[in-house]
N, C-alpha and C positions, 0 to 999 in steps of 0.2 A: 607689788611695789609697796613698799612702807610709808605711811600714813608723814609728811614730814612736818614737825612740830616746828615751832618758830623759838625763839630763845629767849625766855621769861623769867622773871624772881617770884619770887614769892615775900612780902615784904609783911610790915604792920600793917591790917586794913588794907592790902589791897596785892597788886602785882608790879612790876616793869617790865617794859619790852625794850626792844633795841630797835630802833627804824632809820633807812635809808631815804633820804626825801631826793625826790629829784625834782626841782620847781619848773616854772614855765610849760608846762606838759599841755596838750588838747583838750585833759580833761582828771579830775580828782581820781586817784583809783587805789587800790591796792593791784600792785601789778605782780608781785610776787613774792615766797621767801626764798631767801639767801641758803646757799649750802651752813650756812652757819646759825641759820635761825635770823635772821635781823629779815624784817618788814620792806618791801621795800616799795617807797609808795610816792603818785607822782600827783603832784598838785601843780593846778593853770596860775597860782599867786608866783611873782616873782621874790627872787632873795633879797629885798632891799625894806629895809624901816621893819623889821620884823615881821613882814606880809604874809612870809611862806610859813612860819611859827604860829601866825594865827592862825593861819588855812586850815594847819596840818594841826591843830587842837581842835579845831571845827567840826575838823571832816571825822578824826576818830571820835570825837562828840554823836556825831550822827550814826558812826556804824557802829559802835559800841550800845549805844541808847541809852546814851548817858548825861548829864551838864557836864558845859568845860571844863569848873572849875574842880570837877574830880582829876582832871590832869593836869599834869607837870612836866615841862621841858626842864631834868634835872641836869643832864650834861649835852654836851655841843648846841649852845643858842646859837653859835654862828657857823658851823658847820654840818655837814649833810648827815652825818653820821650822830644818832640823839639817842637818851636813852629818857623815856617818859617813865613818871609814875602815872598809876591810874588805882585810884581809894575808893571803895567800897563794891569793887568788883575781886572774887579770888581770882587769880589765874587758870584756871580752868576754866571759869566763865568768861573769860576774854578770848582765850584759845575758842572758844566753841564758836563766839560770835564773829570773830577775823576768819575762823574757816569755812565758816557758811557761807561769804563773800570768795574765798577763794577757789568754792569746788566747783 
């Protein structure tokens, strides 16, 4: 079975990913990728006041090992569907670090 990559850029300084949040959940996780590459991942913050935005900066904060403010909710703040920057990591070093969590 082939190895499945998740769906990233390659930007100035750094990469984006595409991520699926699903709020409310038992617990912070990355729970899977999408046949398309998009993240899809479930944080216990609910979607109200920007809760689930902080969560989900947080949380790839921690599994990244990174500070927050290398990330960026550049498209859908109010929706599930986001596409993050993350600066000063390439994208192969984010791939490496998100699938170390997912194997």
């Amino acid at each position: 079975m082939a190895e499945k990559r998740y769906n990233f850029k390659e930007g100035i300084g750094g990469a984006a990913i595409s991520v699926r949040v699903t709020p409310r959940s038992s617990k912070n996780e990355i729970s899977e990728i999408l046949e398309d590459g998009t993240i899809k991942i479930k944080l216990t913050a609910p979607p109200v006041d920007g809760k689930a935005n902080e969560a989900l900066i947080e949380f790839l904060a921690k599994v990244l090992n990174i500070k927050a403010n290398q990330l960026d909710i550049v498209a859908g703040q109010t929706g599930r569907d986001k596409l993050i920057t993350i600066t000063g990591l390439r994208p192969e070093e984010v791939h490496k670090r998100i699938m170390a969590l997912t194997n």
